[in-house]
VOLO-510924 format. One record per residue (C-alpha): residue number from 1; x, y, z; residue in three letters. Coordinates in steps of 0.2 Angstrom, whole numbers, plus 5000, padded with zeros to 4 digits. Layout:
! VOLO-510924
<NUM <X Y Z> ala>
...
***
This chain:
! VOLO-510924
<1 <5040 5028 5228> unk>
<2 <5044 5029 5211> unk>
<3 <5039 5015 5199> unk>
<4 <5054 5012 5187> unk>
<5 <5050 5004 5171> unk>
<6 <5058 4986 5176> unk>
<7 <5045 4986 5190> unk>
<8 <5031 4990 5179> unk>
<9 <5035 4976 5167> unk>
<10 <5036 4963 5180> unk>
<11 <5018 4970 5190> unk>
<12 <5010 4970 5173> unk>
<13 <5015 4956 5166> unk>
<14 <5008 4946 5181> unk>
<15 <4989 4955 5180> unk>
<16 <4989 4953 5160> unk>
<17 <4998 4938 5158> unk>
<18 <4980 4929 5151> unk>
<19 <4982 4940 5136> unk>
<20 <5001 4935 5131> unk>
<21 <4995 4927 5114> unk>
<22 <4983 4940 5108> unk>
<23 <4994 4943 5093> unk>
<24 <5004 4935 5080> unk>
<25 <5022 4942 5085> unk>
<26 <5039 4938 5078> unk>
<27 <5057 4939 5087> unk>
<28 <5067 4956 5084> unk>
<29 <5081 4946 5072> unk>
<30 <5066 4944 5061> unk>
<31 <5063 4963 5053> unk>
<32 <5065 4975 5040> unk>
<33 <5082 4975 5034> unk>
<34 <5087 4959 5040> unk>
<35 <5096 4947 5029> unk>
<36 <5093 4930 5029> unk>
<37 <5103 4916 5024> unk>
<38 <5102 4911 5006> unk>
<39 <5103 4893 4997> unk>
<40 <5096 4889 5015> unk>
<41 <5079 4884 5021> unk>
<42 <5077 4899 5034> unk>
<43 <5068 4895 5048> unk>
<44 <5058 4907 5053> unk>
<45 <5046 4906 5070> unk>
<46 <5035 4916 5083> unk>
<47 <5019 4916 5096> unk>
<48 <5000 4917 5091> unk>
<49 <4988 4912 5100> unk>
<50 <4987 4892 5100> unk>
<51 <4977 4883 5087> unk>
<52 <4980 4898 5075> unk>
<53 <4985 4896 5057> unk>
<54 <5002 4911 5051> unk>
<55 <5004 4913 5032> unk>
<56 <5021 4918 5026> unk>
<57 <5022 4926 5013> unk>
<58 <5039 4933 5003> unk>
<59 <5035 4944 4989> unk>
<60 <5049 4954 4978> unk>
<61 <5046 4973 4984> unk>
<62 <5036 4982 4968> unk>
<63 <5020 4985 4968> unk>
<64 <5005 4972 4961> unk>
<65 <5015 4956 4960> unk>
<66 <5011 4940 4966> unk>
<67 <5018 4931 4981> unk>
<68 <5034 4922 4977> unk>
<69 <5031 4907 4991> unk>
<70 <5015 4904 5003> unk>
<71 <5020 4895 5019> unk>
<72 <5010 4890 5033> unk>
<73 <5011 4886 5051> unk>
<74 <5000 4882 5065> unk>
<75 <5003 4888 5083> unk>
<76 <5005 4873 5096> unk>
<77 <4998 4873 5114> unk>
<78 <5009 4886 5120> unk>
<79 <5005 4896 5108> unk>
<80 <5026 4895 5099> unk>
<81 <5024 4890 5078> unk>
<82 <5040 4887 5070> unk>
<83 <5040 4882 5049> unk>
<84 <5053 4887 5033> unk>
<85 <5054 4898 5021> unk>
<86 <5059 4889 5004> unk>
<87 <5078 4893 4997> unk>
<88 <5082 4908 4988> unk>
<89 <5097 4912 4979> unk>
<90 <5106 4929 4985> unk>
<91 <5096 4946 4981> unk>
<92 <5081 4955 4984> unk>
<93 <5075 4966 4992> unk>
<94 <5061 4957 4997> unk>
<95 <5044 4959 5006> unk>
<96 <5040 4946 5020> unk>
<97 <5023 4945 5025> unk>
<98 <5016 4936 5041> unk>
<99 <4997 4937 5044> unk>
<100 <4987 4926 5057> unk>
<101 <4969 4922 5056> unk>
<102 <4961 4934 5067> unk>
<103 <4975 4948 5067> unk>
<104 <4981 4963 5056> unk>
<105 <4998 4958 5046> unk>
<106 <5014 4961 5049> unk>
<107 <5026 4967 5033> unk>
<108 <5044 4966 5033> unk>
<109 <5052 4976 5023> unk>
<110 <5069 4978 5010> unk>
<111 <5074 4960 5017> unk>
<112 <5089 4952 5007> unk>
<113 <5097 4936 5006> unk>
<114 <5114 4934 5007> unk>
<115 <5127 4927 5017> unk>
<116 <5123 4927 5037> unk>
<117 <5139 4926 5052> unk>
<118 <5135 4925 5070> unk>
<119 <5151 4936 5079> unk>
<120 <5154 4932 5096> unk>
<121 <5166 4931 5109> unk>
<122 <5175 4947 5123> unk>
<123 <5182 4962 5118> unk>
<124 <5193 4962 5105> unk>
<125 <5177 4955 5096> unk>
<126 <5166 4966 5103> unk>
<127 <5179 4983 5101> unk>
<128 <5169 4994 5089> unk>
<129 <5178 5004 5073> unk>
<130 <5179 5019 5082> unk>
<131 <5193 5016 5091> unk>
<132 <5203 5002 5079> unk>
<133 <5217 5007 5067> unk>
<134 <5211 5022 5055> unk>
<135 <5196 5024 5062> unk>
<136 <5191 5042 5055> unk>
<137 <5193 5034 5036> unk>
<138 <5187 5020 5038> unk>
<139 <5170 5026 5045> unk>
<140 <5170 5040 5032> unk>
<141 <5170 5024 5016> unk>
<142 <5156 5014 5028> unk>
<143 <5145 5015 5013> unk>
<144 <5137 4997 5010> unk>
<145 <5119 4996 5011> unk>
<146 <5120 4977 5006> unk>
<147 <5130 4971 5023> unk>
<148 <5118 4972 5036> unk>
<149 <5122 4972 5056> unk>
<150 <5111 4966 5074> unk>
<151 <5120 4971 5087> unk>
<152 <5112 4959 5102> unk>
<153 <5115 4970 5118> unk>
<154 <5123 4963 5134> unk>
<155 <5108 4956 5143> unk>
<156 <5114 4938 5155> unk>
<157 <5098 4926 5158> unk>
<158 <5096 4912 5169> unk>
<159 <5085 4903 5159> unk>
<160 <5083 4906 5138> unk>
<161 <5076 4922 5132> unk>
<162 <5065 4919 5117> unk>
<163 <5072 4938 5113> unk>
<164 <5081 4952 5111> unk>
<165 <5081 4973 5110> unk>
<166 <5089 4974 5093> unk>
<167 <5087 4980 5076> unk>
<168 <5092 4976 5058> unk>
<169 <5101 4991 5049> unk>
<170 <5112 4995 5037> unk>
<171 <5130 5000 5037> unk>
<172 <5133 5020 5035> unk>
<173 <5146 5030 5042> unk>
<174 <5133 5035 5056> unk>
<175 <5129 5016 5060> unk>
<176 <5147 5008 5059> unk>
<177 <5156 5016 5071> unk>
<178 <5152 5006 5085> unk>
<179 <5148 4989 5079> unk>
<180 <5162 4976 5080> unk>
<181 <5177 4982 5069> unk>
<182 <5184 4960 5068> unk>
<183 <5164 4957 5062> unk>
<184 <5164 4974 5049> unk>
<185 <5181 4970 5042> unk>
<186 <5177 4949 5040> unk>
<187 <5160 4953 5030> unk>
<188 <5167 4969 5020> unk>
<189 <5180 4955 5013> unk>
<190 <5168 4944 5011> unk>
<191 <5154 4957 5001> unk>
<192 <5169 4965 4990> unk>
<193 <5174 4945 4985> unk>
<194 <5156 4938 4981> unk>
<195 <5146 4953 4977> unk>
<196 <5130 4945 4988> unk>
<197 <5121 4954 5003> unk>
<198 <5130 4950 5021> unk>
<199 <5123 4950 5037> unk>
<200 <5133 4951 5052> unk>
<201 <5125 4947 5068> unk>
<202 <5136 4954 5085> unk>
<203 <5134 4945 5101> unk>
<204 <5149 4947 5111> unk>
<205 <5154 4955 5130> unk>
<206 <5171 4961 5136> unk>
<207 <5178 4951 5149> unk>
<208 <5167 4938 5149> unk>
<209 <5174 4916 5151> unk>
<210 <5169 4905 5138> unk>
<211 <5158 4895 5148> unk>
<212 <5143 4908 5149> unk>
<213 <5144 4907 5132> unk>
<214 <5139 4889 5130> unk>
<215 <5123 4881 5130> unk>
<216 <5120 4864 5142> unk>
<217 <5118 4853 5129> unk>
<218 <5137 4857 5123> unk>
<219 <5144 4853 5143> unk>
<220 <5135 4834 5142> unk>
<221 <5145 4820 5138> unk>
<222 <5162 4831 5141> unk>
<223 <5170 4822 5157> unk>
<224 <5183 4836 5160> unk>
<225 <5167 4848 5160> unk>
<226 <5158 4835 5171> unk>
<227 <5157 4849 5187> unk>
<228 <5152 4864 5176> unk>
<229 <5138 4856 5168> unk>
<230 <5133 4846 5187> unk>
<231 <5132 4865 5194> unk>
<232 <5123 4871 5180> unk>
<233 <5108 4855 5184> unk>
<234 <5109 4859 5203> unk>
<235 <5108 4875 5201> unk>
<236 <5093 4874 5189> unk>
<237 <5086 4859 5200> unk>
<238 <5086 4870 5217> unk>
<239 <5078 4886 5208> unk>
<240 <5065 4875 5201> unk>
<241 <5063 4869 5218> unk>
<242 <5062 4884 5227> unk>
<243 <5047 4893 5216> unk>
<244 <5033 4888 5223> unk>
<245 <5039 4897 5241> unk>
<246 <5044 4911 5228> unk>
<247 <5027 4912 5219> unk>
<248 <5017 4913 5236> unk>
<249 <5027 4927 5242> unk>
<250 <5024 4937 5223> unk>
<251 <5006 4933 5224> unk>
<252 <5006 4940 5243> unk>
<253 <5015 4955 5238> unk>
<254 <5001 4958 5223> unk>
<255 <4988 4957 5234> unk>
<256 <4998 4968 5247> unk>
<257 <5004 4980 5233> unk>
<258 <4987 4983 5227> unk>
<259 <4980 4988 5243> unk>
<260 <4993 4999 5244> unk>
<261 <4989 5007 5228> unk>
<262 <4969 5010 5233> unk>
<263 <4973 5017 5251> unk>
<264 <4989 5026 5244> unk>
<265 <5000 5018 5258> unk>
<266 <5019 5016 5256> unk>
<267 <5022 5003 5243> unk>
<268 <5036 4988 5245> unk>
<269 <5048 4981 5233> unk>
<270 <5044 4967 5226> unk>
<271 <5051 4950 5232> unk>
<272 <5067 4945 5223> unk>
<273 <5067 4931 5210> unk>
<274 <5084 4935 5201> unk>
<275 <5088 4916 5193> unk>
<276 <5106 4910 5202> unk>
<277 <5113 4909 5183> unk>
<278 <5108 4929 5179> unk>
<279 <5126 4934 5182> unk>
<280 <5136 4937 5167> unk>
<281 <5151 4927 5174> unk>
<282 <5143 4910 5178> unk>
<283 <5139 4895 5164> unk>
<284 <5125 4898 5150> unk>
<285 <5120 4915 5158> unk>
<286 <5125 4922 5140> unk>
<287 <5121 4909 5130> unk>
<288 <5103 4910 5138> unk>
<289 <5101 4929 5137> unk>
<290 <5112 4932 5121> unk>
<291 <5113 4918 5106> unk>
<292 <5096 4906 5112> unk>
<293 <5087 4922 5107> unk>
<294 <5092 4920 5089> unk>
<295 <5093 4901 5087> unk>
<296 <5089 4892 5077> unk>
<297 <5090 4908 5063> unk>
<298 <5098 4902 5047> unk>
<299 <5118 4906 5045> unk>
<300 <5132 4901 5037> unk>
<301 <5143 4900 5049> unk>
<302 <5152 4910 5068> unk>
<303 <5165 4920 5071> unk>
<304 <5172 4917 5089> unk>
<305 <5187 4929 5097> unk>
<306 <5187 4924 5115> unk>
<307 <5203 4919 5129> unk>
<308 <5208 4931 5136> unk>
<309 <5198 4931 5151> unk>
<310 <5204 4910 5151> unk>
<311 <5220 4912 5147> unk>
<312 <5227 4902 5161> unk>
<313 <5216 4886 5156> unk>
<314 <5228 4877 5150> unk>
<315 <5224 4860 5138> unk>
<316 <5205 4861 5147> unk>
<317 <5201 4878 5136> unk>
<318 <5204 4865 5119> unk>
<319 <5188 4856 5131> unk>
<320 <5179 4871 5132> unk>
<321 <5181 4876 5115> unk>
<322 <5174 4858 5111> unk>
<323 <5159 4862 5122> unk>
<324 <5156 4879 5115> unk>
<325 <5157 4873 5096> unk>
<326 <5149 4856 5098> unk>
<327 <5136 4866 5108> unk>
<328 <5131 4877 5096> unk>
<329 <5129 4867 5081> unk>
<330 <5116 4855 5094> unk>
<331 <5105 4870 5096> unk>
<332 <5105 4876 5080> unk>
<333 <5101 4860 5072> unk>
<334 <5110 4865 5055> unk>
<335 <5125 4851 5056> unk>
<336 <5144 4857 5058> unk>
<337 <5141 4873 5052> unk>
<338 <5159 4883 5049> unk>
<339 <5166 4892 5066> unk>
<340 <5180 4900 5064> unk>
<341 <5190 4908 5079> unk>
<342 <5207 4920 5082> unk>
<343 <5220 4913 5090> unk>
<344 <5224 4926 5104> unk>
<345 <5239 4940 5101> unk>
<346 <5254 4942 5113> unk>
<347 <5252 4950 5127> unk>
<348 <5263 4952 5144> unk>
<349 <5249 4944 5158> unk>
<350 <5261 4945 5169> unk>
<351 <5281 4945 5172> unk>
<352 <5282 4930 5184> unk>
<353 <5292 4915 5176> unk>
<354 <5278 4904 5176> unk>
<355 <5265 4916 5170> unk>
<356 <5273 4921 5155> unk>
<357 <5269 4903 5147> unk>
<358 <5250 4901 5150> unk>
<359 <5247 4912 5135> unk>
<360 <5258 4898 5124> unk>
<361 <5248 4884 5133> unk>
<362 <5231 4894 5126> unk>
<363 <5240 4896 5109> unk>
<364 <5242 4875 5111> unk>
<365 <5222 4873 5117> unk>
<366 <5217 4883 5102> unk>
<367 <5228 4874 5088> unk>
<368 <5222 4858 5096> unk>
<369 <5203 4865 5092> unk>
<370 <5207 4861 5073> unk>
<371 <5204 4845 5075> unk>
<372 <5184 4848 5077> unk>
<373 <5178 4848 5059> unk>
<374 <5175 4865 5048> unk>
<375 <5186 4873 5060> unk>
<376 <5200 4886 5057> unk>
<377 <5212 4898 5066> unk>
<378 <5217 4916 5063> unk>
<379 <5233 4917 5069> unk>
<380 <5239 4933 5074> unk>
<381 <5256 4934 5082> unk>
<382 <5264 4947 5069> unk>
<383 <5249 4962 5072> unk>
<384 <5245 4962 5091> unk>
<385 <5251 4973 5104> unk>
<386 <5260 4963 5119> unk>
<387 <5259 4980 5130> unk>
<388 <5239 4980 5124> unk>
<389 <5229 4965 5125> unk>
<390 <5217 4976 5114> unk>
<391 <5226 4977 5098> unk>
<392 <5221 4992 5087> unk>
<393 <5224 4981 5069> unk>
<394 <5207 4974 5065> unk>
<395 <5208 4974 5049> unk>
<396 <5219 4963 5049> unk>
<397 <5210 4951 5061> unk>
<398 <5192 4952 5050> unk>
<399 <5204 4947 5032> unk>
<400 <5211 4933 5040> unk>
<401 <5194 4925 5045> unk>
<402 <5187 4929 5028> unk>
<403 <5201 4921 5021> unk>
<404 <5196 4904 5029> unk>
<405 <5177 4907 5024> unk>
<406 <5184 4912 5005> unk>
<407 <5194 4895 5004> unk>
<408 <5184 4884 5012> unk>
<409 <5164 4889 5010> unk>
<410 <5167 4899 4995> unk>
<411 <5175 4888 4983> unk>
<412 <5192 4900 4982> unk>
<413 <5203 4888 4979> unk>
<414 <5217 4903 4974> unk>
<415 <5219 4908 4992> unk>
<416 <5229 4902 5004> unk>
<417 <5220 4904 5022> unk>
<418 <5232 4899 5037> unk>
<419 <5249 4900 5041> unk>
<420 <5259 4886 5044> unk>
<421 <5256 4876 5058> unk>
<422 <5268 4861 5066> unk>
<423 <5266 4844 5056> unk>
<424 <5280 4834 5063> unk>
<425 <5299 4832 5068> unk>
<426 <5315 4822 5064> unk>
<427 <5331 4820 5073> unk>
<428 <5344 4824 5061> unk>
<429 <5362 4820 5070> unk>
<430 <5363 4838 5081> unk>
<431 <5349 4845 5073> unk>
<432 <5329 4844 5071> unk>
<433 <5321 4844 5056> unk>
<434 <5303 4852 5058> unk>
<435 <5292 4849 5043> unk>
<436 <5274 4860 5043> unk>
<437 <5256 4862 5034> unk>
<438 <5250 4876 5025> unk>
<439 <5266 4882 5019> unk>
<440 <5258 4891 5006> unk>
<441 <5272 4894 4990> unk>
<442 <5286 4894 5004> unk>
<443 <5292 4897 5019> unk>
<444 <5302 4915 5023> unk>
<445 <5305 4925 5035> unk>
<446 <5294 4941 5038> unk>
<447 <5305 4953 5040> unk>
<448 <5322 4946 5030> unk>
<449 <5331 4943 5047> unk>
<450 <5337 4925 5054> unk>
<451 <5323 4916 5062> unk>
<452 <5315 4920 5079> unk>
<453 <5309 4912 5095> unk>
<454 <5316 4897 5090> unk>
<455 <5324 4885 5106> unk>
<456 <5330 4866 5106> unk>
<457 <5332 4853 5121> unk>
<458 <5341 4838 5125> unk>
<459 <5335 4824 5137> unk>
<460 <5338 4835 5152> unk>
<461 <5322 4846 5146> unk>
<462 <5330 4863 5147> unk>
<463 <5326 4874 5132> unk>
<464 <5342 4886 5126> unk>
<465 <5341 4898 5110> unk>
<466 <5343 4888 5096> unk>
<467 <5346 4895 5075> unk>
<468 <5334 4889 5065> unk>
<469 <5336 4890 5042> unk>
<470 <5324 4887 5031> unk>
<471 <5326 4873 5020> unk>
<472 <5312 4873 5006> unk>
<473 <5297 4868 5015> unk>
<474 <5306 4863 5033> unk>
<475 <5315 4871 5046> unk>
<476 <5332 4865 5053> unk>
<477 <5335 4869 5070> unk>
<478 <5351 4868 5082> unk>
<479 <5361 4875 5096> unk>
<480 <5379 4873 5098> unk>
<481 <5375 4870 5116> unk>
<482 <5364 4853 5114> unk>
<483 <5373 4838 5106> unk>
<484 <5360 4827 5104> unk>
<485 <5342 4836 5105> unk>
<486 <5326 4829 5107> unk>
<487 <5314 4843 5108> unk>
<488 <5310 4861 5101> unk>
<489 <5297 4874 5102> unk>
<490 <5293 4889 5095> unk>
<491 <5286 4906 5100> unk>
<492 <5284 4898 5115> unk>
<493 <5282 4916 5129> unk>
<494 <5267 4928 5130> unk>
<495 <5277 4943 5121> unk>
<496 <5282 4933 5108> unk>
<497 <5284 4939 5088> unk>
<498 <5291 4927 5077> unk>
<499 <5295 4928 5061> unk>
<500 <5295 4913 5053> unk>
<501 <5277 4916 5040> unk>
<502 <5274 4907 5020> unk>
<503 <5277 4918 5007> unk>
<504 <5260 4923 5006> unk>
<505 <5263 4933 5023> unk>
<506 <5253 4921 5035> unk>
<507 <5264 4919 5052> unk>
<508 <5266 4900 5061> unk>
<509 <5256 4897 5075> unk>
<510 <5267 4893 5090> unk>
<511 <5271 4876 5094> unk>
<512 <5281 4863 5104> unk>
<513 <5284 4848 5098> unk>
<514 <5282 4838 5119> unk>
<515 <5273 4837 5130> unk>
<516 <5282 4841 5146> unk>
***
């Protein structure tokens, strides 16, 4: 039988497991090249053996110089020790040294500090450069040694992972071209407006729900979520439950196996203890295998472009989304840090009646999600594909995230991050007047034509094409068909385009203004 390498690392790591903590080890998003948040008291942590004292040192990379911080931690019971580095401005590079008492040290090296985003979410966050708009140029001008990328590979867990197979590097035309195109283009804007070292981490799985993305603590305390997080304690409960008839039959297959091995007899697989949460599709599975690994490393804020795989939630996605934030900023332990996400782009689901308004309803969930603090929304109506649901235009995805970090963690108070989205209505006679935030210098309409996707309703709740002007900073809308309306909504159908944008080129989120 031949002994694949997964094997192996489960039979050793059941005969040597008494030597786990012989050295002072550190997580893979802790190496050379990495860039860790600046302004920021980075935590950084790892395993010795317990009782032991790590010194941390950071010195500027030359030779002969003295350390520019000493910090010290001791390892607890289990042998984990966790402490800070002290705030550094942006720059380097930087040498990080970590030496334990009884052990040889390890040296990171050309480490910067800079700006760091975690990017997450399925595949149009995940669709690498290579096949995005222009592809051959823009991987031919990937010349930025100061914005650094981790790409976390696609591993589910049923319980946390403490890491992950990845590596810090820079960007070069040989390493861009299949790292997330949203994530490159978001930090390139970000490194040419403030000149400092970014680090983009990538986490993200096409096809995959929001919900494996969320830890447990994020599903406490949500009622609507109440069944997702009581599946994720049974589940956890039972398997807990059921180790110590799992652990007898292992330690019976050891024994077994190794008679096997002296008498060269036919070996046996050994007995299965996959965790019931290891499959990418159910609750936490990712969050265990895919961002726990990293947490509680110091960043600035997450990038999240995720939906499609829910687009037929409804209202209980803005729930989710709630879960998935609130979630996140628990385990990190770094207050509401910024999490910006993209609004999904049209697409034709599906040409039954009633399917062609789920996307709108996803559209509704995801503006509602503003209302979680240091949130903002990308919309993206006007460069998506309705016969793609992977549209090729990521540059223009990335710049629209940058610009909500520029304006509102950057201090940019020049630029004008959203769109404009739905403030409020008035009954004008025959007409609704529709007034809107983020207007920008004006509303317009993006391609000089009369307004689209705009439709009206009386008290009878059925919706006709309605001709909506602009009137400085509001819209008036009408039919000649409704007398005396009462509702509008706009964009309101998975292939629509509108055009109503602000001058400054932002399109309006869709919108209706009831709650039928």
């Amino acid at each position: 039988m031949e002994l694949t390498p997964l094997f192996l690392i489960g039979f050793l790591s059941l005969l040597i497991g008494s030597f786990a903590y012989s050295r002072v080890t550190l997580p893979r998003v802790f190496g050379s090249n990495m860039v860790l948040q600046r302004d920021m008291q980075a935590p950084i942590w790892g395993s010795a053996p317990p009782g032991e004292e790590i010194t941390i040192t950071l010195s500027a990379e030359a030779e002969d110089v003295e350390p520019i911080s000493t910090t010290t931690a001791v390892a607890d019971a289990n042998g984990n020790w966790q402490t800070k580095l002290p705030a550094m401005a942006a720059g380097g590079p930087y040498t990080l040294g970590i030496t334990g008492s009884n052990t040889l040290k390890l040296e990171l090296t050309n480490v910067l500090f800079g700006e760091v985003w975690v990017c997450s979410g399925q595949s149009n966050m995940e669709w690498p450069v290579s096949i995005s708009n222009d592809s051959e140029a823009e991987i031919a001008a990937a010349l930025y040694p100061k914005i650094r990328l981790f790409h976390i590979p696609r591993v589910p867990s049923g319980l946390p992972q403490q890491d992950v197979e990845a590596d810090w590097y820079g960007t070069t035309p040989e390493t861009i071209p299949n790292f997330s195109a949203v994530a490159y283009y978001f930090g390139r804007k970000l490194y040419k407006n403030l000149d400092v070292p970014i680090g983009l981490i990538n986490t993200s799985w096409g096809g995959t729900l929001i919900e494996p993305w969320t830890p447990p603590a994020g599903l406490a305390g949500l009622p609507a979520l109440a069944s997702i997080s009581e599946e994720v304690e049974d589940i956890q409960s039972n398997y807990r439950a059921q180790l110590a008839e799992k652990i007898n039959a292992i330690e019976a297959w050891i024994t077994e196996t190794r008679k096997a091995l002296e008498t060269d007899a036919q070996l046996k697989p050994m007995p299965d203890n996959t965790h019931p949460l290891m499959d990418a599709g159910r609750p936490t599975a990712l969050y265990n295998g895919m961002v726990h690994p990293i947490v509680p490393y110091g960043i600035r804020g997450a990038l999240w472009y995720q939906g499609e795989s829910n687009h037929q939630d409804g209202m209980i996605y803005h729930e989710k989304m709630k879960a998935l934030i609130n979630g996140w900023r628990e385990v990190w332990g770094q207050g509401d840090f910024p999490f910006y996400f993209v609004q999904l782009a049209p697409f034709n689901y599906s040409n039954q009646e009633e399917g062609q308004f789920f996307l709108p309803q996803i559209w509704e969930a995801q503006t509602a999600t503003l209302a979680l603090p240091n949130t903002g929304m990308a919309v993206t109506t006007d460069i998506g594909n309705p016969r793609d649901v992977h549209p090729r235009n990521k540059q223009g995805v990335g710049r629209r995230l940058a610009l909500w970090a520029l304006a509102k963690d950057y201090g940019r108070d020049d630029v004008t991050y959203s769109g404009p989205l739905y403030k409020s209505m008035a009954v004008e006679g025959n007409t609704i007047r529709l007034t809107f935030d983020h207007v920008g210098s004006g509303l317009t309409s993006q391609d000089e034509k009369p307004l689209t996707w705009f439709e009206i309703a009386g008290e009878d709740k059925q919706f006709v094409e309605a001709q909506a002007t602009i009137d400085n900073d509001t819209v008036i809308v009408s039919s000649d068909a409704i007398a005396n309306p009462v509702a509008v909504r706009f964009g309101w159908h998975q292939s629509a385009e509108p055009n109503l944008v602000n001058k400054e080129g932002l399109p309006a989120s869709p919108f209706r203004t009831h709650l039928w």
